[in-house]
C-alpha positions as CSV (number, residue, x, y, z in Angstrom):
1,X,0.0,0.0,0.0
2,X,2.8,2.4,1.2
3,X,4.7,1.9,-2.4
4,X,1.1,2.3,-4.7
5,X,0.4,5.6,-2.6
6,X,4.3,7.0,-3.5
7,X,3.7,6.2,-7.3
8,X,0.4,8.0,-6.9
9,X,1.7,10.9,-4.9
10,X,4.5,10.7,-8.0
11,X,2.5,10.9,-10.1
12,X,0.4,14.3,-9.6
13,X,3.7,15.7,-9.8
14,X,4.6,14.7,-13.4
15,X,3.9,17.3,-16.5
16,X,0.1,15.8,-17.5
17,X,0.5,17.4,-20.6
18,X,4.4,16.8,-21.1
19,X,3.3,12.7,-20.9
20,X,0.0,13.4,-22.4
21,X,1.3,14.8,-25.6
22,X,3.5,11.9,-26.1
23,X,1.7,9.6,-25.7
24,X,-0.6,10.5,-28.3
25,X,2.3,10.9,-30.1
26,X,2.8,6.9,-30.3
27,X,-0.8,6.4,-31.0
28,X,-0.5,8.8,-33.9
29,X,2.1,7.1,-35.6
30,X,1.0,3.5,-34.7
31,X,-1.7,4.4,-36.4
32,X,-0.2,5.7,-39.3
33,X,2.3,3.1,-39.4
34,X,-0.5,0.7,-40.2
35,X,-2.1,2.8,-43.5
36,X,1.7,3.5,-45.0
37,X,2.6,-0.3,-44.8
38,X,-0.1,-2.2,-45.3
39,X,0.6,-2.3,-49.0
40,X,3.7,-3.6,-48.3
41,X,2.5,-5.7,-45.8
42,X,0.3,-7.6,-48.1
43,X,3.2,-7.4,-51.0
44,X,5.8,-9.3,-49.1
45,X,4.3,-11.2,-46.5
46,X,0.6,-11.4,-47.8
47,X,-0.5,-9.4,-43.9
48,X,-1.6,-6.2,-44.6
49,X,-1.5,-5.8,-40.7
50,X,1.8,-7.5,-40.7
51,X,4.3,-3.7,-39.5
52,X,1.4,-2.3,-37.8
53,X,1.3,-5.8,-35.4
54,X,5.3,-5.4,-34.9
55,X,4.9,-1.7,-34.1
56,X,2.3,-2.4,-31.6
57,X,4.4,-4.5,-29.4
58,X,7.3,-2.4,-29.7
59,X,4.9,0.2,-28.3
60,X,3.9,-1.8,-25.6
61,X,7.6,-2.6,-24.6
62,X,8.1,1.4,-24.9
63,X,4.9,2.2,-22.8
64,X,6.6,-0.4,-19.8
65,X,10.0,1.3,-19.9
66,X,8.4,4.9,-20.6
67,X,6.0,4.3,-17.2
68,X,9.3,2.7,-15.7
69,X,12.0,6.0,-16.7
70,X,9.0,8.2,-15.4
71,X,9.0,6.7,-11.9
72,X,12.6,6.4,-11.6
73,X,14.7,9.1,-9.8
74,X,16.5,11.2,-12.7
75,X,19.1,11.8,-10.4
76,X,19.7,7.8,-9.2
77,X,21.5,7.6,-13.0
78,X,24.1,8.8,-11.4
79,X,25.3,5.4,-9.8
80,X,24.9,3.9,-13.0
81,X,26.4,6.1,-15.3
82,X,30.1,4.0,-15.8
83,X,28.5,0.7,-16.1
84,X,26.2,1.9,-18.8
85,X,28.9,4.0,-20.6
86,X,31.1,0.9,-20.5
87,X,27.6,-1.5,-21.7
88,X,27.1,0.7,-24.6
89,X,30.6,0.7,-26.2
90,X,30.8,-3.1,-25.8
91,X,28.1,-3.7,-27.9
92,X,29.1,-0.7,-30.3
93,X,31.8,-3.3,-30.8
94,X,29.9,-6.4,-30.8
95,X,27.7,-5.4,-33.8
96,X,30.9,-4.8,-35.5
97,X,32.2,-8.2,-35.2
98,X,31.4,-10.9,-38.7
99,X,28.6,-13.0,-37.3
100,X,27.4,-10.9,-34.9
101,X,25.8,-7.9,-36.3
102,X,22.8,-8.2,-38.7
103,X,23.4,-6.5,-41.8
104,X,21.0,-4.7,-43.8
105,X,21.0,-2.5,-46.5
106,X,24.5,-2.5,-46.7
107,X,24.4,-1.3,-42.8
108,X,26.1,-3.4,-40.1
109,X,24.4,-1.5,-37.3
110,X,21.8,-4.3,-35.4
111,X,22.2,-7.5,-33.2
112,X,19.6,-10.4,-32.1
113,X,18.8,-10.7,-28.9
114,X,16.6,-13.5,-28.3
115,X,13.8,-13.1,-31.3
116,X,14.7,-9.1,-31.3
117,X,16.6,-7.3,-33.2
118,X,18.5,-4.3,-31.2
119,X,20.3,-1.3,-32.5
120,X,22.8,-0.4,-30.0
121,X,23.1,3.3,-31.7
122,X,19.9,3.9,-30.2
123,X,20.6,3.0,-26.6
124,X,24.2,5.2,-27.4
125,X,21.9,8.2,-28.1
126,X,20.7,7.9,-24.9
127,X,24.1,6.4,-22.5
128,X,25.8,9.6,-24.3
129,X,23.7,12.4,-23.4
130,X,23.3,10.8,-20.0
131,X,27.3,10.8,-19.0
132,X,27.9,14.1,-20.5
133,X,25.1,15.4,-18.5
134,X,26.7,14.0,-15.2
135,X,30.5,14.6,-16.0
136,X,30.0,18.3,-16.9
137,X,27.7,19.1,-13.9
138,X,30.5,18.4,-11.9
139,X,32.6,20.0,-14.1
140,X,31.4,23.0,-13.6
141,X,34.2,24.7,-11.3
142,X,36.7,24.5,-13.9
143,X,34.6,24.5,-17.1
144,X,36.6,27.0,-18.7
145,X,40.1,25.0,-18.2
146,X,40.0,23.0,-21.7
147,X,42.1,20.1,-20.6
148,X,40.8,19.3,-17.7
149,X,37.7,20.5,-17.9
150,X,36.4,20.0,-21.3
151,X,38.9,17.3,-22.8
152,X,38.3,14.1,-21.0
153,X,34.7,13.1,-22.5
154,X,35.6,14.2,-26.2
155,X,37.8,11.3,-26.4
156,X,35.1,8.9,-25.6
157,X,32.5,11.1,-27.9
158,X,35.3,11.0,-30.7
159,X,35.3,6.6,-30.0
160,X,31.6,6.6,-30.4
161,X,31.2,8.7,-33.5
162,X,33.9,6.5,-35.6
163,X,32.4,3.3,-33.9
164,X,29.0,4.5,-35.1
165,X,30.1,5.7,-38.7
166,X,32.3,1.9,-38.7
167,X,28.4,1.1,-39.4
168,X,28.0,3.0,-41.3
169,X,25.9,5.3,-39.8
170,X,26.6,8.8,-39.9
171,X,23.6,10.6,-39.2
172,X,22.9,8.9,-36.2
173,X,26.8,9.8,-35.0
174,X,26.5,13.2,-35.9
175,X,22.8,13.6,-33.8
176,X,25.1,11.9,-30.8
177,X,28.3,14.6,-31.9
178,X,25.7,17.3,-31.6
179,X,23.1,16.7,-28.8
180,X,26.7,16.4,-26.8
181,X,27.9,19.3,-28.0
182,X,24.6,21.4,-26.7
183,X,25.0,19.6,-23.4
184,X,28.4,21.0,-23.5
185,X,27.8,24.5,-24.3
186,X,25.0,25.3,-22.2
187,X,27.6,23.7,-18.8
188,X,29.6,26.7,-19.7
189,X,31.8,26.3,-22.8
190,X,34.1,29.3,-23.7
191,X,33.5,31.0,-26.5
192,X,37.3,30.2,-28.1
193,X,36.8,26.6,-27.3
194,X,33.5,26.5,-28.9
195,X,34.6,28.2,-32.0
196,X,37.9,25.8,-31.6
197,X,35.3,22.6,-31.3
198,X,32.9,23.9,-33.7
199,X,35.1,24.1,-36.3
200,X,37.0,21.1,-35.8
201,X,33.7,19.2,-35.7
202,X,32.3,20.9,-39.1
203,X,35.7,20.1,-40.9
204,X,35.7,16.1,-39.4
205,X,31.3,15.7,-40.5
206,X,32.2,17.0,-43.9
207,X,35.3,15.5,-44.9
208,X,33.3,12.1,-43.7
209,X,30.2,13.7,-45.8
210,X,32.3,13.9,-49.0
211,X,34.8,11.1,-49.2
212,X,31.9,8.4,-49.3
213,X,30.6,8.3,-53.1
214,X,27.5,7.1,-51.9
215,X,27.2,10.1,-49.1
216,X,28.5,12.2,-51.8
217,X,25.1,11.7,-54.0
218,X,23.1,12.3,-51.5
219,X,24.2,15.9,-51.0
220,X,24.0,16.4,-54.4
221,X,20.9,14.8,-55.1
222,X,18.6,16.9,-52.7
223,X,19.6,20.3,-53.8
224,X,18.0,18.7,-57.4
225,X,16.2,15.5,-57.1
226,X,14.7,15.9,-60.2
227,X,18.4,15.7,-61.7
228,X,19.0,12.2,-60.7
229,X,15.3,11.1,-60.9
230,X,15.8,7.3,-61.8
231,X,18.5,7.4,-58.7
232,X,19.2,9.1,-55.8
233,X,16.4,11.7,-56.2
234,X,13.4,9.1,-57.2
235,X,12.7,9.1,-53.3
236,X,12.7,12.7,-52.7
237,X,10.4,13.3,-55.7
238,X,8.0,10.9,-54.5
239,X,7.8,12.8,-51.1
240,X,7.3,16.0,-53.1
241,X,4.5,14.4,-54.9
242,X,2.9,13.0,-51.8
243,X,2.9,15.9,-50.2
244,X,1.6,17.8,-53.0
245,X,-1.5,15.6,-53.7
246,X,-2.2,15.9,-49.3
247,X,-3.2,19.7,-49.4
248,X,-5.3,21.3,-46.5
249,X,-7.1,18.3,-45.4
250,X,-5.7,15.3,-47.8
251,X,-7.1,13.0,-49.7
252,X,-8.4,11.1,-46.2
253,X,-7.6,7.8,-43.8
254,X,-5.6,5.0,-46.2
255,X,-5.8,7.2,-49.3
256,X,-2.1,7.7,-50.3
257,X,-0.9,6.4,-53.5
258,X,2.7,6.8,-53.1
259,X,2.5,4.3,-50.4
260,X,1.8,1.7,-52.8
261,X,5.1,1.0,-54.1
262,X,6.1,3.9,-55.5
263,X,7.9,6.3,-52.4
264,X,10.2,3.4,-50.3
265,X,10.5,3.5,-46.9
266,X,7.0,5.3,-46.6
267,X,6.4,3.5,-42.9
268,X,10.0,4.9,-41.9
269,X,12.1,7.4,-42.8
270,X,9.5,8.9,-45.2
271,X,6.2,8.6,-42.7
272,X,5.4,12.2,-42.9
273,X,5.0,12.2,-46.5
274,X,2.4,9.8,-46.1
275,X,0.8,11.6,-43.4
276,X,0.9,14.5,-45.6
277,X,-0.8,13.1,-48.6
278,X,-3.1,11.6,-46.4
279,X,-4.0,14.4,-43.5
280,X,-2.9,16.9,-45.5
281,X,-1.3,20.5,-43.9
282,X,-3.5,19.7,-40.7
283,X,-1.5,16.2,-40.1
284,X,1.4,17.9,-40.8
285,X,0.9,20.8,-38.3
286,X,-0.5,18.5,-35.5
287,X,2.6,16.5,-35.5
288,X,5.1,19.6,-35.7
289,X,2.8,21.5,-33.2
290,X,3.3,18.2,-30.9
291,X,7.4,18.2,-31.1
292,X,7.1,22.4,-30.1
293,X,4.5,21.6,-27.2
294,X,7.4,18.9,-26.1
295,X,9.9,21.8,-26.1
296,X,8.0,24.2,-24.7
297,X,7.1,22.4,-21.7
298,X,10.8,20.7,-21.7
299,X,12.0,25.0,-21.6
300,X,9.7,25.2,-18.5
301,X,11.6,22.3,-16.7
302,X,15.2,23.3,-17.8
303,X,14.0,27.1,-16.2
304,X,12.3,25.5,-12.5
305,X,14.9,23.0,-11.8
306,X,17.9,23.9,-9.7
307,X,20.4,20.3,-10.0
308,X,22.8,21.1,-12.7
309,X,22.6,17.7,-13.9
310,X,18.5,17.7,-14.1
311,X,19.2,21.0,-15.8
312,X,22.2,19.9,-18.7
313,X,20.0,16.3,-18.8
314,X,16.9,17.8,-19.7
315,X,18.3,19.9,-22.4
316,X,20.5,17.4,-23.9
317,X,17.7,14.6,-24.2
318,X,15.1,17.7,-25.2
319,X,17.4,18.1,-28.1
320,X,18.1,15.0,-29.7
321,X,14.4,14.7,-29.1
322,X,13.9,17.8,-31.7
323,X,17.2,17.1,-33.7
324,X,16.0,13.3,-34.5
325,X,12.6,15.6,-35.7
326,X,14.6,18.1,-37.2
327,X,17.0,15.7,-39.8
328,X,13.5,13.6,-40.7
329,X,11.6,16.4,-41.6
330,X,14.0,18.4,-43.2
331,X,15.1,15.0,-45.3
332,X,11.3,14.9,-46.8
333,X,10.6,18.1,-47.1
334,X,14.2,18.2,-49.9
335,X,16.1,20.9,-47.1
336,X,18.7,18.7,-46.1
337,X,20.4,15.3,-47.2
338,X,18.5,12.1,-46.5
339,X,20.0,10.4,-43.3
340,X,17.7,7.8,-42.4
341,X,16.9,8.9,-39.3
342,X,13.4,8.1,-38.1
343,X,10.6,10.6,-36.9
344,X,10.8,10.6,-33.6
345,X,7.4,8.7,-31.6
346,X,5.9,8.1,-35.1
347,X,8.4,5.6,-37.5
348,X,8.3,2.4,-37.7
349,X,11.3,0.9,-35.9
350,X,11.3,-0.9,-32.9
351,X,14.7,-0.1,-31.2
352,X,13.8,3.5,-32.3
353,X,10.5,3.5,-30.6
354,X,11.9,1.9,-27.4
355,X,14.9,4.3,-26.6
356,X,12.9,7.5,-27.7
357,X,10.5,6.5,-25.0
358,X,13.0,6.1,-22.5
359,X,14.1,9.0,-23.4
360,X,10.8,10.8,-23.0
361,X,9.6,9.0,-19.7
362,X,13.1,10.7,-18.0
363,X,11.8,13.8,-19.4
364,X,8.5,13.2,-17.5
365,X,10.4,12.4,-14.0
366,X,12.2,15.6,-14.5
367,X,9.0,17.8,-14.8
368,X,8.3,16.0,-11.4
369,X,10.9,17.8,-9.5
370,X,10.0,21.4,-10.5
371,X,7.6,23.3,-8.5
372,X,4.4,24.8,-9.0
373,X,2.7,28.1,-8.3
374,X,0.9,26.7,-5.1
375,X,4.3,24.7,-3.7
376,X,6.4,27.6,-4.4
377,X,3.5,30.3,-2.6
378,X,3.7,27.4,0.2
379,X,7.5,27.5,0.6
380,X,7.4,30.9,1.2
């Protein structure tokens, strides 16, 4: 009784609208994960319901651990930090090794554990934002002293991004490189060793960017699609088209044609065109209003909490949350390169799904530590 009555007393404390808001989120895109594949469903494994029923126990794995990261003490990570830092690289490695690691799509970036299939990036995302969080909150006396201050956890970031591009897989090392980086600037960063950093991680992201021929064609291939429009710009152009048949309202529930076949990946990394041909500008707008209402009540967290480490955590998982949003949407709507990240909540993808929520449910046990008018009016 004593232990339902503190998750219940926890539990008024949380930002309502914070979990609310994703929540719905999950729904959204389970829901929309099930019209953009059931074509393919039915194409390659004659079950139209066939994603939709993977996605919807991902979700309920993702709804545990959410509930789970929600209850859990931000500040009890702590303890755990080395031992997940240490968990994370090891199986950075592992996927690396013949045998081990599942690859697909010329990717060598999952492993099977049990009957799932894990993508250790995802948990990285995560493990990374955490440790920089709690190393540079206690950093902060000598924050300005580069080598001892700022030095030590670049090495490690520096491992992880060439263990993740070994993958490859570099838009998911640079979202790492730069949710990291913001964790790192708003502890207290210098301005000389941010422009020193800044630059040196600019010139490191685009000499990887351009010395990969395949990399290479996809920067050249969204400033003009329609130039390569039998190869690296057919996918792009089908987004454009999806999105251009959607409209105001679109053409309704299951009506996209692009989803049959002609715009790949339209359950992942191109969800939003679908929901855009299908919901039109008001599907569009209720899932970018969504990922602002998340910042906006993530801002009101970062501004009430008073720990240094809740303050640098919340930020840093606040923006990969908005960066993962940021590289998707920018990909379909032809503003930057197509990475292959999903959208964040909505894609299908399982280890995706999972971590995000993780991610979100910590989010949700920080807003339970900040105070509200009537504590605050009672503390005085």
């Amino acid at each position: 009784m004593r232990v339902m009555s503190l998750i219940l007393s926890h539990l008024k404390k949380i930002d309502h609208i914070l979990a609310g808001t994703i929540v719905c989120l999950c729904l959204f895109g389970l829901l929309m994960v099930y019209s953009a594949s059931y074509p393919l469903g039915e194409m390659k494994y004659e079950q139209g319901s066939y994603f939709f029923m993977k996605q919807w126990q991902w979700l309920l794995i993702g709804l545990f651990f959410f509930i789970i990261a929600a209850l859990f003490p931000y500040h009890a990570y702590r303890k755990w930090i080395r031992w997940l830092v240490m968990l994370s690289m090891l199986c950075l490695i592992i996927v690396l090794l013949p045998g081990i690691g599942v690859v697909k799509n010329n990717s060598q970036r999952w492993i099977h554990i049990g009957s799932l299939m894990i993508q250790p990036s995802e948990a990285v995302k995560l493990v990374m934002i955490l440790y920089f969080a709690y190393v540079y909150a206690r950093k902060q006396a000598y924050i300005t002293s580069f080598r001892k201050g700022v030095l030590p956890p670049l090495i490690l970031l520096g491992l992880v991004f060439l263990l993740i591009l070994k993958q490859p897989d570099l838009g998911t090392a640079v979202s790492i490189l730069l949710s990291c980086g913001i964790v790192l600037l708003c502890a207290g960063l210098n301005m000389r060793h941010l422009i020193f950093l800044g630059t040196t991680a600019a010139a490191g992201i685009t000499f990887f960017a351009v010395t990969a021929p395949y990399r290479l064609k996809r920067l050249t291939s969204f400033r003009d699609p329609f130039q390569y429009e039998d190869g690296d710009g057919y996918q792009l152009i089908h987004s454009y088209l999806a999105m251009d048949s959607g409209g105001l309202t679109g053409n309704g529930l299951g009506g996209s044609i692009q989803k049959l076949g002609f715009l790949p990946e339209a359950h992942t990394d191109f969800i939003m065109s679908v929901i855009s041909e299908e919901l039109g500008f008001m599907g569009v707008s209720f899932v970018i209003g969504a990922y602002l209402l998340i910042m906006y009540r993530a801002v009101r967290i970062v501004r009430s909490l008073q720990d240094p480490f809740g303050k640098l955590l919340t930020v840093g998982l606040t923006f990969q949350i908005m960066l993962q949003a940021g590289f998707n949407l920018g990909a379909v709507f032809g503003l930057l390169p197509i990475t292959g990240i999903p959208l964040p909540f909505i894609s299908y993808g399982g280890s995706s799904l999972v971590f995000m929520m993780i991610t979100a449910g910590i989010l949700v046990n920080l807003s339970s530590y900040i105070k509200r008018p009537k504590q605050q009016a009672q503390a005085k």
